[in-house]
LOTORFI-119390 format. One record per residue (C-alpha): x, y, z; residue number from 1; residue in three letters. Coordinates in nm, 4 decimals, padded with zeros to 6 digits. Each point is the difference from the previous one (the first is absolute). Layout:
REM LOTORFI-119390
X:Y:Z:NUM:ALA
...
END
This chain:
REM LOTORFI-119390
01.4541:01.5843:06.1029:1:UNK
-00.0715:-00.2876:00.2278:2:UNK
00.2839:00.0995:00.2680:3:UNK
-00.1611:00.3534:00.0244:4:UNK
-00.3458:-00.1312:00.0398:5:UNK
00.1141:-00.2161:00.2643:6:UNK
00.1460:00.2696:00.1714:7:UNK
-00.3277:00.2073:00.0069:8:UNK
-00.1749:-00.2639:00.0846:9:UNK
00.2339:-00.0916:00.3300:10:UNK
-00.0235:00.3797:00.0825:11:UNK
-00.3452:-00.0044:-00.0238:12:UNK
00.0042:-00.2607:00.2183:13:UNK
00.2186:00.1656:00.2221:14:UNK
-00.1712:00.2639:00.0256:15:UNK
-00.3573:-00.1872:00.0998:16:UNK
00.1798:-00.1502:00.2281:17:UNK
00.1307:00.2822:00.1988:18:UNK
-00.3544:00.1976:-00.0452:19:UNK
-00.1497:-00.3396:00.1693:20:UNK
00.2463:00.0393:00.2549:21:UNK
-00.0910:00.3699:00.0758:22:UNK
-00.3762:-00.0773:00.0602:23:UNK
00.0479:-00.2958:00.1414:24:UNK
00.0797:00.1999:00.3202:25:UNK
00.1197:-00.1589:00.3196:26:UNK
00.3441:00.0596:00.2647:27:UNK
00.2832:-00.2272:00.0829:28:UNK
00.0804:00.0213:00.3634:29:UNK
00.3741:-00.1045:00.1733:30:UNK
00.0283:-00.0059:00.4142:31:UNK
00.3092:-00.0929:00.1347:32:UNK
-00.0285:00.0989:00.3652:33:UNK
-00.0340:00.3219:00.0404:34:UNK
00.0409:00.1259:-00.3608:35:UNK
-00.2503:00.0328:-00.2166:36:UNK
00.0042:00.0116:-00.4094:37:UNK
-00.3388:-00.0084:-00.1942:38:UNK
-00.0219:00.0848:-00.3431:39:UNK
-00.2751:-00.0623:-00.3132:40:UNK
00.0016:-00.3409:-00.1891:41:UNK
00.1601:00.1947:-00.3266:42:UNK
00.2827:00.1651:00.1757:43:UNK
00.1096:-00.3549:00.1769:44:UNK
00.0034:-00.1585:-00.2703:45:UNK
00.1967:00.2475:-00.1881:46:UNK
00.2225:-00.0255:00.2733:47:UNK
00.0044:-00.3862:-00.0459:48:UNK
00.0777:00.0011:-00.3860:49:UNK
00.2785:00.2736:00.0957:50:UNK
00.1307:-00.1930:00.2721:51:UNK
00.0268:-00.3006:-00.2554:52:UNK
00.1671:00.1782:-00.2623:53:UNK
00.2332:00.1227:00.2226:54:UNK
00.0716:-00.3021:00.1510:55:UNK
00.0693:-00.1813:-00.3196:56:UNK
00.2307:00.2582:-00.1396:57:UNK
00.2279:-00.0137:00.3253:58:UNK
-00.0128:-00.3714:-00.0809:59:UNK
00.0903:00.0692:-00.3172:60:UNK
00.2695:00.2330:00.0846:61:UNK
00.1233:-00.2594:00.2296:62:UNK
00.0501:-00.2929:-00.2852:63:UNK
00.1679:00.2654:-00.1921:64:UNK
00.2524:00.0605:00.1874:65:UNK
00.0741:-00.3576:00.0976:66:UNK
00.0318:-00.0648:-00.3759:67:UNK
00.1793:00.2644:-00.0735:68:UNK
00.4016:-00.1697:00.0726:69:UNK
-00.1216:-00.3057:-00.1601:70:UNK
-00.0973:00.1969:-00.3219:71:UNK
00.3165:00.2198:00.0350:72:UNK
00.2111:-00.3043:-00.0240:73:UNK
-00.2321:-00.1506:-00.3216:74:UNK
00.0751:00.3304:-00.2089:75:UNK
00.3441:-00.0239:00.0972:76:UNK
00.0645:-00.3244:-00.1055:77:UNK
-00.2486:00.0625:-00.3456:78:UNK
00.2448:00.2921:-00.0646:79:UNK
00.3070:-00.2253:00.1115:80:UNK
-00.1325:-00.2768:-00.2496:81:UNK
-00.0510:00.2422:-00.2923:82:UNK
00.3860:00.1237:00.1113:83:UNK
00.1032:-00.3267:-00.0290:84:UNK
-00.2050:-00.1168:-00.3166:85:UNK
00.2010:00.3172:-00.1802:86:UNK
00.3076:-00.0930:00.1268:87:UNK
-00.0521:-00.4023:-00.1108:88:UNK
-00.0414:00.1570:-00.3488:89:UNK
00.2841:00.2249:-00.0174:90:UNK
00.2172:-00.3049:00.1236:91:UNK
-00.1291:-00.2199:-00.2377:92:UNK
00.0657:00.2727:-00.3173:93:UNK
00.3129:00.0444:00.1768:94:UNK
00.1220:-00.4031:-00.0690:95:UNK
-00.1323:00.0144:-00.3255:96:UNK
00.1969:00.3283:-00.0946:97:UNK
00.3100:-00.1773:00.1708:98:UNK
00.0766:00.3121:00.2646:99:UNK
00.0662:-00.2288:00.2816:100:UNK
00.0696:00.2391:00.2418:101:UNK
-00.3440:00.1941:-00.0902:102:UNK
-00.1487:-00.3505:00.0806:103:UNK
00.1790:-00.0583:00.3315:104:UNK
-00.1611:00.3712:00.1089:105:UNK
-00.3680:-00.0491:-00.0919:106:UNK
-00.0437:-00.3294:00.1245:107:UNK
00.1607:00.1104:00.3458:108:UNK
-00.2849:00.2630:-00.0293:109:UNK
-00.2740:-00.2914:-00.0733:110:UNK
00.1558:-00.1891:00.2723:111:UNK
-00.0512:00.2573:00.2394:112:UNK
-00.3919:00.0683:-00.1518:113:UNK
-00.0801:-00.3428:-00.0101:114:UNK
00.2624:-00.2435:00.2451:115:UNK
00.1447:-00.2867:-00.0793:116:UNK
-00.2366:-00.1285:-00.2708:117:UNK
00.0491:-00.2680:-00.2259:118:UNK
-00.0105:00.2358:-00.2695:119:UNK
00.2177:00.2239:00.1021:120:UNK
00.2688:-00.2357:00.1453:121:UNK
00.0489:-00.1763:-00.3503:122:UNK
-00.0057:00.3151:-00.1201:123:UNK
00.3185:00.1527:00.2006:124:UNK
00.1409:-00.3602:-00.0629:125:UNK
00.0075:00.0966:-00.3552:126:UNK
00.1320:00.3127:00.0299:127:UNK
00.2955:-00.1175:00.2301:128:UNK
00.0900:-00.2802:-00.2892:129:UNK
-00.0147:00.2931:-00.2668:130:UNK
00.2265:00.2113:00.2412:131:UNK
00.2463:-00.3089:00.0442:132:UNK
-00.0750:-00.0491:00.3673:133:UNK
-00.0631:-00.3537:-00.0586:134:UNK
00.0567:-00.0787:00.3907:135:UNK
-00.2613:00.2470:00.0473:136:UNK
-00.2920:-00.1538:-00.2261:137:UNK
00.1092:-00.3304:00.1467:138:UNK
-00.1286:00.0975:00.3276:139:UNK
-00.3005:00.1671:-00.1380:140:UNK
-00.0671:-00.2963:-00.1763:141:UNK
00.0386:-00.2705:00.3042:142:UNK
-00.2515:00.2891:00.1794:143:UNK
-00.3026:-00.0683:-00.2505:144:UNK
00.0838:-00.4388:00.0134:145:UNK
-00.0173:00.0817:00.3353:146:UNK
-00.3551:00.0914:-00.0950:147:UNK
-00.2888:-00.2398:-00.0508:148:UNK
-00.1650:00.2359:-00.2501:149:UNK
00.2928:00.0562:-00.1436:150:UNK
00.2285:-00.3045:-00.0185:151:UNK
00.0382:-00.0692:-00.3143:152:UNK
00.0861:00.3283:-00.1219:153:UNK
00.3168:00.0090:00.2421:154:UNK
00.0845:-00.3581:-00.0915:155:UNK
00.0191:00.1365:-00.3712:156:UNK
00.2404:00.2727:00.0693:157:UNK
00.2168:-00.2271:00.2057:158:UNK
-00.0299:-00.2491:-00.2578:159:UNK
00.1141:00.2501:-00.2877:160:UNK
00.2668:00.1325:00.1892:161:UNK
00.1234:-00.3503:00.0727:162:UNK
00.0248:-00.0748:-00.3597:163:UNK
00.1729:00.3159:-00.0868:164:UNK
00.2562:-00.0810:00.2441:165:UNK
00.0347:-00.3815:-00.1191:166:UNK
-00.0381:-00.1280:00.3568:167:UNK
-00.2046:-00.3145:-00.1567:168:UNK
-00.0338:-00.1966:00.3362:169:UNK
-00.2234:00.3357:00.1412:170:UNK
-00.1641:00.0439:-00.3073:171:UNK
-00.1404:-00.3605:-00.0117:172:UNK
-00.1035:00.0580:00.3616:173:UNK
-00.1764:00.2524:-00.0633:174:UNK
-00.1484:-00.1202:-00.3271:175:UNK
-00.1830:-00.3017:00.2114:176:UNK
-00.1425:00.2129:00.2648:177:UNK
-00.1482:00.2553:-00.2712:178:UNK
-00.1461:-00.3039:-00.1283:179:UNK
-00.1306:-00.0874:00.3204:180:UNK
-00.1535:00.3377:00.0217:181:UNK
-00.1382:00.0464:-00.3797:182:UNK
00.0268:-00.3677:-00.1619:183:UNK
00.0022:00.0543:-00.3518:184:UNK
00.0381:00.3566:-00.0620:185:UNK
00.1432:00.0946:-00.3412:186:UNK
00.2641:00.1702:00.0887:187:UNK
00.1139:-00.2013:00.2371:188:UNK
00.0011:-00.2903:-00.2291:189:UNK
00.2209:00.2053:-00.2798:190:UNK
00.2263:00.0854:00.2523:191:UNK
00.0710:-00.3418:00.1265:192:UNK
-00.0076:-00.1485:-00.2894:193:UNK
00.3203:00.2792:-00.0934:194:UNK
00.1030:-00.1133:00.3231:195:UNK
00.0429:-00.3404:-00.0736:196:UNK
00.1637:00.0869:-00.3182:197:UNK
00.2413:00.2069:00.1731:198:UNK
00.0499:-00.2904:00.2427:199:UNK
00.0430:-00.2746:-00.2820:200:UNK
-00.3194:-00.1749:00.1781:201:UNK
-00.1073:-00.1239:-00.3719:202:UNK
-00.2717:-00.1895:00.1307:203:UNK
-00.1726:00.2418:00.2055:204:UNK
00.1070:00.3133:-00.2967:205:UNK
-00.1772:-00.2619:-00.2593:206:UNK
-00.3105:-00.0583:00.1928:207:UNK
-00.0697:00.3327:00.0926:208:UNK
00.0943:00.1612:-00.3464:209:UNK
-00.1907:00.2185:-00.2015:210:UNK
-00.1611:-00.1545:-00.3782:211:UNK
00.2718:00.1878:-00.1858:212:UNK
00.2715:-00.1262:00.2090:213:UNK
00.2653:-00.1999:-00.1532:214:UNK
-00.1522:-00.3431:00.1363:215:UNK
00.1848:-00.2409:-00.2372:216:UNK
00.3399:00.1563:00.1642:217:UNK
-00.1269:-00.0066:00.3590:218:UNK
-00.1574:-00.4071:-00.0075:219:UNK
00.3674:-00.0685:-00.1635:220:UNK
00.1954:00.1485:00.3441:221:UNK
-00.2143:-00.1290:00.2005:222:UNK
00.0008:-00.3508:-00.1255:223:UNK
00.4071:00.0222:00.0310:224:UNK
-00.0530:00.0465:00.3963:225:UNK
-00.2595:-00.2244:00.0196:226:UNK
00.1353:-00.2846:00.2240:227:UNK
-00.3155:-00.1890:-00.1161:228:UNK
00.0618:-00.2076:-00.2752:229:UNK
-00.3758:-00.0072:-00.0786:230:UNK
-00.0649:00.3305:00.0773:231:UNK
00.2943:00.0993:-00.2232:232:UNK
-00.1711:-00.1772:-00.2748:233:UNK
-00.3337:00.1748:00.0341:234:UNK
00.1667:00.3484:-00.0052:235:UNK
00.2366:-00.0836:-00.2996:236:UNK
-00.3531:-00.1022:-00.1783:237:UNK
-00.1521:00.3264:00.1092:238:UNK
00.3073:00.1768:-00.1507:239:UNK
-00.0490:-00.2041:-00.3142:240:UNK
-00.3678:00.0589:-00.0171:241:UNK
00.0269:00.3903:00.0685:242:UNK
00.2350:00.0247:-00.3069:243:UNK
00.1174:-00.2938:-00.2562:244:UNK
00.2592:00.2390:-00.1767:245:UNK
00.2058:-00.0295:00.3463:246:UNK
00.2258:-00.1657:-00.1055:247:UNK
00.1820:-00.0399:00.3777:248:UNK
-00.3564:-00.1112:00.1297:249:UNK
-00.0482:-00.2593:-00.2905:250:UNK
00.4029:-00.1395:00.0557:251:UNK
-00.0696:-00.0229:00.3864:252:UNK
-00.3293:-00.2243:-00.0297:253:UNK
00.1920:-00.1859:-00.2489:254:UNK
00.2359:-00.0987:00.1814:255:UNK
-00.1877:-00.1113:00.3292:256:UNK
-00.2629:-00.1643:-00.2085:257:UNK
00.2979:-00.2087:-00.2023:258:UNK
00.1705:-00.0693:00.4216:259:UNK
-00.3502:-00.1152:00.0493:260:UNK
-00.0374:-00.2731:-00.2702:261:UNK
-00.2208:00.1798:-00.2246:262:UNK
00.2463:00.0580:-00.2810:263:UNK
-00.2993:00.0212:-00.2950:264:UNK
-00.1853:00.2781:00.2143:265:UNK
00.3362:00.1595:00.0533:266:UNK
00.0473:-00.0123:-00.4175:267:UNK
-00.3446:00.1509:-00.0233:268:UNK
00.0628:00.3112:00.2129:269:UNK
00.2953:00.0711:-00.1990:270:UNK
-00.1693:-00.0342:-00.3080:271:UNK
-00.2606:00.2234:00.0966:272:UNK
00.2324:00.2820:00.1075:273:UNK
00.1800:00.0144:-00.3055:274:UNK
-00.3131:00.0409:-00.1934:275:UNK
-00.0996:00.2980:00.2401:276:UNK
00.3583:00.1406:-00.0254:277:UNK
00.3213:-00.1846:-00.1396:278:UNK
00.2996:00.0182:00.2284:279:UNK
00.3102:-00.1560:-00.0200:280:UNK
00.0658:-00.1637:00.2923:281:UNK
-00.3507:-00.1966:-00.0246:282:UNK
00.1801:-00.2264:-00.2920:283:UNK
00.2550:-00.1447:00.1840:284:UNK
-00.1900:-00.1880:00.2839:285:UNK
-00.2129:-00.0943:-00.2966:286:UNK
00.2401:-00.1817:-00.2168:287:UNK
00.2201:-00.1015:00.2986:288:UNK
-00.2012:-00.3748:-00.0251:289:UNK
00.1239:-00.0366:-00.3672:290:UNK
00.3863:-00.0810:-00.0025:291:UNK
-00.0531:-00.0853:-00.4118:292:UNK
00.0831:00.3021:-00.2257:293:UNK
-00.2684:-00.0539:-00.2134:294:UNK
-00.2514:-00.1186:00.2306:295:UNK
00.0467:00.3565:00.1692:296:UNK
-00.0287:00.2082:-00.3197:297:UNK
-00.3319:-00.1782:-00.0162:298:UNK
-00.1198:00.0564:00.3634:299:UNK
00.0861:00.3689:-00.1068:300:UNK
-00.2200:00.0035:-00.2677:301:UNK
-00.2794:-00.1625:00.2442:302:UNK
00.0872:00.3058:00.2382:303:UNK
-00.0637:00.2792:-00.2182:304:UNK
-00.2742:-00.1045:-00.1977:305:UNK
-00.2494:00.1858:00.1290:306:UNK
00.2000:00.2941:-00.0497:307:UNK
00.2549:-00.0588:-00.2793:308:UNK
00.0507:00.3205:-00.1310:309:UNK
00.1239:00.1657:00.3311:310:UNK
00.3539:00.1122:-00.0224:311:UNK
00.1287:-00.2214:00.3070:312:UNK
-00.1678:-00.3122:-00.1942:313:UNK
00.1744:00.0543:-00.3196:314:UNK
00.3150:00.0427:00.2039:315:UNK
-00.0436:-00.3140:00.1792:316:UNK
-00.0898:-00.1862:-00.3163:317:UNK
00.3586:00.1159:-00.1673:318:UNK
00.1736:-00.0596:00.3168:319:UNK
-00.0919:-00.3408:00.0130:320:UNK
-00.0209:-00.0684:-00.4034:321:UNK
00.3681:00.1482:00.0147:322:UNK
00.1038:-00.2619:00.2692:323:UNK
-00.1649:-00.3230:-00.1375:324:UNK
00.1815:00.1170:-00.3500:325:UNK
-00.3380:00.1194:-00.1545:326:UNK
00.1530:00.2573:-00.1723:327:UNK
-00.2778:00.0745:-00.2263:328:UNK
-00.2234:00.0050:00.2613:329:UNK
00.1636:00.2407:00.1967:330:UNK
00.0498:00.2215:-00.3016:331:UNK
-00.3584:00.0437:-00.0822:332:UNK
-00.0931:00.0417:00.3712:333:UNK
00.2897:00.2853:00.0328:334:UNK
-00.1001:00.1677:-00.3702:335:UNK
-00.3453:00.0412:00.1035:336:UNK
00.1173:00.1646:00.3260:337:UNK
00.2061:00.2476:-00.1987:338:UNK
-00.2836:00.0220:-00.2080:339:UNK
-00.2869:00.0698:00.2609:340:UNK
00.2398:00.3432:00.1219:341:UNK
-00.0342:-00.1524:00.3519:342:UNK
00.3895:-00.1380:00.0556:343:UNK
00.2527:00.0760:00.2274:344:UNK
00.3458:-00.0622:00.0320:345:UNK
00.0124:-00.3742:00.0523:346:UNK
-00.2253:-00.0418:-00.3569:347:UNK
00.3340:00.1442:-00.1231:348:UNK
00.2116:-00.2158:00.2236:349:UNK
-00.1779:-00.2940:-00.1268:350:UNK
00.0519:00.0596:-00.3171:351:UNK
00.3869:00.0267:00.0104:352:UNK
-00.0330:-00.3273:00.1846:353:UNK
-00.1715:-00.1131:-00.3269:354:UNK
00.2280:00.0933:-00.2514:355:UNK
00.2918:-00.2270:00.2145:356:UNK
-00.2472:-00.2548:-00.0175:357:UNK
-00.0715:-00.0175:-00.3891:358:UNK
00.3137:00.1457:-00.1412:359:UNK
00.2738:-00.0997:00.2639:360:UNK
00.3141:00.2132:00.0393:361:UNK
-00.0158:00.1471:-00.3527:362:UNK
00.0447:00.3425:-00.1369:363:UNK
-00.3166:00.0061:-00.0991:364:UNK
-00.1347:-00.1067:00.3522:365:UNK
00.2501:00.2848:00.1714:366:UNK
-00.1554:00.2807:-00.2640:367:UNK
-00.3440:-00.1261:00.1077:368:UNK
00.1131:00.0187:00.3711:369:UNK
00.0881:00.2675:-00.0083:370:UNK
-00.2875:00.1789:-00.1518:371:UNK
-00.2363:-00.1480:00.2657:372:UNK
00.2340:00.0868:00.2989:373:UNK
-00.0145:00.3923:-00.1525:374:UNK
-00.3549:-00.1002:00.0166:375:UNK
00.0060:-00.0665:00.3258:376:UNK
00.1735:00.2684:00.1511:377:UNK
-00.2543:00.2406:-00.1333:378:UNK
-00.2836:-00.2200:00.1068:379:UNK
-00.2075:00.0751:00.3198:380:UNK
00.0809:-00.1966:00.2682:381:UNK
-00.1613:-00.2760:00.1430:382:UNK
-00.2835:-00.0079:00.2429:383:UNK
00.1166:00.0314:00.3887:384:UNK
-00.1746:00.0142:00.3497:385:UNK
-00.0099:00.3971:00.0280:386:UNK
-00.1959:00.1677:00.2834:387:UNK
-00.2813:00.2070:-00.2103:388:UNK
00.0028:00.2857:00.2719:389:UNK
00.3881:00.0762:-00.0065:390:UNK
00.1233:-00.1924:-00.2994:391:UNK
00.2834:-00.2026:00.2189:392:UNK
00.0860:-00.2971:-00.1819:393:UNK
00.0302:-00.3324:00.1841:394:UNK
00.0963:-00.3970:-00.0522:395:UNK
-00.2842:-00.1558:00.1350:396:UNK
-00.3743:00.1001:00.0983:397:UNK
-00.0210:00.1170:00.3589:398:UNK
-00.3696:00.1453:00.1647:399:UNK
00.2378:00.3703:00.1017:400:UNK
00.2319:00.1803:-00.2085:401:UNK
00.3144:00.0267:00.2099:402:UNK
00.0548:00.3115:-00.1456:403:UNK
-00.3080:00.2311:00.0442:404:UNK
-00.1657:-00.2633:00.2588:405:UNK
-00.3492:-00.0381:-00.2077:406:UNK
-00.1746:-00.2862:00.0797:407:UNK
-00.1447:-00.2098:-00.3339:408:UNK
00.1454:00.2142:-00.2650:409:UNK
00.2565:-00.2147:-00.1951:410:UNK
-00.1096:-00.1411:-00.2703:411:UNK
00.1692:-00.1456:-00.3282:412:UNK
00.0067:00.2770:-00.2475:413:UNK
00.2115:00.0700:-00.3184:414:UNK
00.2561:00.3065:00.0055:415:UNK
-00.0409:00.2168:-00.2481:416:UNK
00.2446:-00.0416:-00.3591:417:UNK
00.3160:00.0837:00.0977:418:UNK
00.1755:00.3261:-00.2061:419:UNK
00.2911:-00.0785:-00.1577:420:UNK
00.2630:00.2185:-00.1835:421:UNK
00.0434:-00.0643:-00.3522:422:UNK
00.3614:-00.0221:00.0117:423:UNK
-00.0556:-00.2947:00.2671:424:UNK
-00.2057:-00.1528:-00.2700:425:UNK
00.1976:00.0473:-00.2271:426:UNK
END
């Protein structure tokens, strides 16, 4: 309502205007030399307005048509962009369907649409690793680290390509000057830290490794390459520390704390690894300072005391009653072995051992033997170092399994009961 009033109302105005005009009467006159051109007031300035108009629409006309490439070329390349935005997504459904070959063909279209864009080189970089032209996406790659907006990206597919290829001395090369580029990205970080692993750089694989990691394993290997005495010591700590049922960790501080004169603190370490997890071998270096029989049965009993009902602590307690002539002793310790269902073969062992011990070369002691070695045989074995991601057995702990090459995985586990045919039993 307010837009048609204002119309009216500049009509109406108008229209005074040219009435005004009409009475207010008068000529317009033009001489240039001998030509002559008079006309009224009105009708010039008609002729002016015209004249303007016309003027300005031939400028107009003008500006058009000098604009006119430059806004051919912008609706080219808007339609050229949109080409190449379709053809960017039909690559990338084409990598994550697999078709390699579909890939290879849409992202020479976007190529073409777009040029040599980040984007789309990393993206025909992917599609020449999914087609196998590795030399291929190895150029495409050293084209966007070529790049300053792109760097890293083409330092990442060289730097994956590397490690697929186990060329180690590029790999770290490249490693550093992604770092340089993007210090601590995340993915960078997990891959140098599998890096180092696949490198044996323990230190470097420990201190970059993730919370899960197997840290214990990792301080261990690197202390054992640590030239560093004292630096040795601080990383066999750590591997204590991270996990006190290590028994390898617990042996190796041990031992350099006992080279080092600190034989009590040595004792203590020991003692508090068998509490966290009895072993075997952490008894020996333990009783090694008592030559006396007796005097070792009892610095057994101050070993496993504050975990005495373990299986490996009523084993050691019969394996040294037996051999200071505690015969007793060791019986109870091996009875309540049987008795707990948690023995193994040497229980059994043990208590053939026994029955030479009390009885002596009897009948009796042969019968009894006898019935322990059938015991025995049907027993499950005893706990090994086994790899817990292929099962391969081995002799002593080692941070990789030299049989499936998994860093951190063997660990000191109990077979399951061996089967045994009844007629063997028998």
């Amino acid at each position: 309502m307010r837009s048609a009033i204002l119309v009216l109302l500049i009509l109406a105005a108008g229209v005074a205007g040219a009435m005004w005009l009409a009475d207010l009467g008068g000529t317009v006159e033009i001489q240039v030399g001998e030509a002559f051109i008079g006309t009224s007031f009105p009708i010039a300035l008609l002729i002016l307005v015209l004249g303007f108009l016309a003027l300005h629409l031939l400028l107009l006309a003008i500006g058009a048509l000098r604009r006119w490439p430059r806004r051919f070329r912008e609706r080219r390349s808007a339609k050229r962009r949109v080409q190449g935005d379709a053809a960017v997504t039909r690559t990338l459904i084409a990598l994550a369907a697999g078709t390699a070959e579909a890939a290879r063909l849409e992202v020479r279209k976007a190529r073409n649409c777009l040029g040599d864009t980040p984007q789309t080189l990393l993206l025909a970089a992917e599609a020449e690793r999914m087609a196998g032209r590795e030399e291929s996406a190895a150029e495409l790659f050293r084209r966007l680290a070529e790049r300053d907006d792109a760097r890293f990206l083409g330092l990442r597919g060289l730097l994956r390509q590397a490690m697929q290829k186990g060329d180690w001395d590029a790999a770290r090369a490249l490693a550093r000057e992604a770092e340089a580029v993007q210090p601590g990205a995340a993915w960078l970080r997990e891959e140098r830290a599998q890096l180092a692993l696949q490198t044996r750089e323990w230190g470097e694989a420990l201190a970059l490794s993730p919370p899960e990691a197997p840290k214990a394993a990792l301080a261990l290997a690197a202390a054992a390459e640590e030239p560093d005495p004292a630096r040795a010591l601080d990383l066999e700590r750590q591997a204590f520390q991270h996990d006190k049922a290590f028994a390898p960790a617990a042996l190796a501080l041990a031992k350099r704390l006992r080279e080092g004169g600190n034989a009590r603190r040595a004792g203590a370490v020991l003692e508090e690894a068998w509490a966290a997890a009895p072993h075997p071998d952490l008894a020996e270096p333990y009783l090694d300072a008592e030559p006396d029989p007796l005097m070792r049965v009892k610095a057994a009993e101050h070993l496993i005391r504050r975990n005495p009902d373990a299986a490996e602590s009523r084993l050691l307690l019969a394996r040294t009653s037996l051999a200071a002539g505690l015969t007793g002793r060791a019986r109870g310790a091996l009875d309540a072995l049987v008795g707990s269902g948690e023995e193994d073969r040497r229980a059994y062992l043990l208590l053939a051992e026994l029955e030479e011990a009390e009885h002596g070369e009897t009948a009796e002691a042969r019968a009894a033997q006898s019935r322990w070695l059938r015991q025995a045989a049907a027993a499950r074995p005893e706990p090994r170092w086994r790899c817990t991601h292929c099962g391969a057995e081995h002799a002593a702990w080692t941070p990789v399994c030299t049989s499936c090459d998994t860093v951190g995985q063997i660990a000191w586990t109990a077979a399951p009961r061996a089967s045994v045919p009844a007629t063997t039993a028998a």
